[in-house]
SETOR-186516 format. One record per residue: x, y, z of N, C-alpha, C in turn; residue in one letter; residue number from 1. Coordinates in steps of 0.02 Angstrom, whole numbers, plus 50000, padded with zeros to 5 digits. Layout:
<rs>
    n.px    n.py    n.pz   ca.px   ca.py   ca.pz    c.px    c.py    c.pz   r     k
       X       Y       Z       X       Y       Z       X       Y       Z   a   NUM
...
</rs>
This chain:
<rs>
    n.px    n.py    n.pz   ca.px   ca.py   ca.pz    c.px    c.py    c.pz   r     k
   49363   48727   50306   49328   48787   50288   49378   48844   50280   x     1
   49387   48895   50234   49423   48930   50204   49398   48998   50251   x     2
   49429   49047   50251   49408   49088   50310   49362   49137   50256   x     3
   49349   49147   50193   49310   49194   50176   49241   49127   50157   x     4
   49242   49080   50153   49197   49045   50137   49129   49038   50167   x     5
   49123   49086   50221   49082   49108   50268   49028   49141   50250   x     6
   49037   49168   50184   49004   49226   50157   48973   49180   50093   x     7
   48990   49148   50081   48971   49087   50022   49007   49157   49965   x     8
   48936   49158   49917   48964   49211   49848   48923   49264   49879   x     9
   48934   49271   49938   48888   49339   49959   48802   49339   49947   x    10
   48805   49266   49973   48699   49255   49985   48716   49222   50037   x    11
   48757   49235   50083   48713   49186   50153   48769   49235   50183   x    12
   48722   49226   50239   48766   49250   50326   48780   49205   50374   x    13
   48829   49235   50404   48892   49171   50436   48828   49168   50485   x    14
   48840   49083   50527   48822   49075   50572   48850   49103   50650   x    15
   48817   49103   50683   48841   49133   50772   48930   49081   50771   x    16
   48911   49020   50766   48975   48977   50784   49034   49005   50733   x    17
   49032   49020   50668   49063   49043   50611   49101   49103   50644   x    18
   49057   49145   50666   49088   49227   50679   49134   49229   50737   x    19
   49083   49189   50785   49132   49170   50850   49197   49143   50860   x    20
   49180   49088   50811   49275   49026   50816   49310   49107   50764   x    21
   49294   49147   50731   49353   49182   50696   49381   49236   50741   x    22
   49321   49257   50797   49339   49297   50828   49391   49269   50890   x    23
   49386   49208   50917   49423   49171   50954   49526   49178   50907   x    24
   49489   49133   50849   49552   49137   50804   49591   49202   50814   x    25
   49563   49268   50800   49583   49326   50792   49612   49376   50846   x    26
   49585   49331   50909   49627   49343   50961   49675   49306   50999   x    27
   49704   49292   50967   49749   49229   51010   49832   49258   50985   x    28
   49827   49305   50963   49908   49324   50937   49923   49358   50983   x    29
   49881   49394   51026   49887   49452   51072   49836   49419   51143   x    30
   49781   49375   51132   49761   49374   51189   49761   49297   51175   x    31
   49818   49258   51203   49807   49176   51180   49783   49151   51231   x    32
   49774   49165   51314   49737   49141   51344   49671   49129   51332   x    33
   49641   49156   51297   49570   49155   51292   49553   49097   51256   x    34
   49493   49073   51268   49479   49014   51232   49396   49033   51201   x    35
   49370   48963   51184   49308   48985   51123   49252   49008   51170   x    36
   49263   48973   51237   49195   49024   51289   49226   49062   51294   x    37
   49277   49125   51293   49294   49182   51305   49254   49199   51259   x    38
   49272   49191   51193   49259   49220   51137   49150   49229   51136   x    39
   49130   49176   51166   49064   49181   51171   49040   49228   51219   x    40
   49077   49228   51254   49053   49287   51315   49067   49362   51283   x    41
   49136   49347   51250   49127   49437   51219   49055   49443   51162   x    42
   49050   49392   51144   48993   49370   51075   48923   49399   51137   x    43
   48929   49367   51182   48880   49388   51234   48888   49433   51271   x    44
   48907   49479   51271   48919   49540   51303   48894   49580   51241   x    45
   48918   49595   51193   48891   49641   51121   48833   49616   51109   x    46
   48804   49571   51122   48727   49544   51124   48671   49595   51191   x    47
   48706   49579   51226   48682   49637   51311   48692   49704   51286   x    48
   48737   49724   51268   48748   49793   51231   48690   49827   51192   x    49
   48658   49782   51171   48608   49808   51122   48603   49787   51057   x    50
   48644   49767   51023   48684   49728   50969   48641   49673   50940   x    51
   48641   49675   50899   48622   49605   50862   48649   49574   50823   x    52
   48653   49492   50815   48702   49446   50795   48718   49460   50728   x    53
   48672   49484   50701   48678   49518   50605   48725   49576   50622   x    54
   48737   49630   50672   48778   49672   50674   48839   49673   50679   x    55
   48858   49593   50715   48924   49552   50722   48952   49546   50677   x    56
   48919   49534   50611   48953   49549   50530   49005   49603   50532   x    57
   48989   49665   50538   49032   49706   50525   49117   49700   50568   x    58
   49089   49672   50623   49154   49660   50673   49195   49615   50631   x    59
   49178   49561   50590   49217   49496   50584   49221   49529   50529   x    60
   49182   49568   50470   49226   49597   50409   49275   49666   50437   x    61
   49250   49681   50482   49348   49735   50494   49387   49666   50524   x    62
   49389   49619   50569   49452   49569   50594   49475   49563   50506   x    63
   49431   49549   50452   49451   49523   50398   49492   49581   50356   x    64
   49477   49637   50388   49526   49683   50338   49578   49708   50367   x    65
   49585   49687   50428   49649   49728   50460   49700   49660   50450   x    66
   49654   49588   50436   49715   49532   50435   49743   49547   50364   x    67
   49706   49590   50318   49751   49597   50231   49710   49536   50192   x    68
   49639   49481   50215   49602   49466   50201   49544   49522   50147   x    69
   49528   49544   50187   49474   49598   50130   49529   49659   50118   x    70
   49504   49693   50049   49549   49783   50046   49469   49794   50085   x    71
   49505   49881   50094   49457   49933   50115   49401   49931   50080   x    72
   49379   49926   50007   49336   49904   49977   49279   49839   49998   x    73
   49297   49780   50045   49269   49742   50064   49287   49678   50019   x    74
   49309   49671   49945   49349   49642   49918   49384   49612   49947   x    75
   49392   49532   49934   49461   49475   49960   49501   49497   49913   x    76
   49575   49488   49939   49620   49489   49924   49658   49428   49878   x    77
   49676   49456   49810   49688   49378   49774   49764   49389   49791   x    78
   49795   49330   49782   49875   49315   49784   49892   49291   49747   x    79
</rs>
């Protein structure tokens, strides 16, 4: 699975497991202890917060633009 492939052509929304394993992925350069239940517990903690799993979108499209994956526009990045 390709890391923007999540989004299909922009008609479907990532699944809970989708958002989660990227958010796991996305911390491991700086927090590599953590593993994929870390990553569910922070997934579950922003859930207790008030949050809803559709709101998790926006989290995993900024991880995607600060990696140089999306521009500021929300646009992937071609190479």
């Amino acid at each position: 699975m390709g890391a923007l492939t999540i989004f299909g052509d922009g008609d479907r929304v990532p699944t809970v497991a989708e958002m989660v394993t990227i958010l796991n992925y996305s911390l491991q350069q700086y927090h590599h202890g953590l593993n994929i239940n870390d990553a569910y517990n922070i997934f579950d903690e922003w859930l207790a917060q008030g949050n809803s799993a559709t709101d998790f979108i926006s989290v995993i499209v900024d991880v995607y633009k600060v990696s140089g994956l999306f521009k500021d526009g929300g646009s992937a990045e071609k190479n």
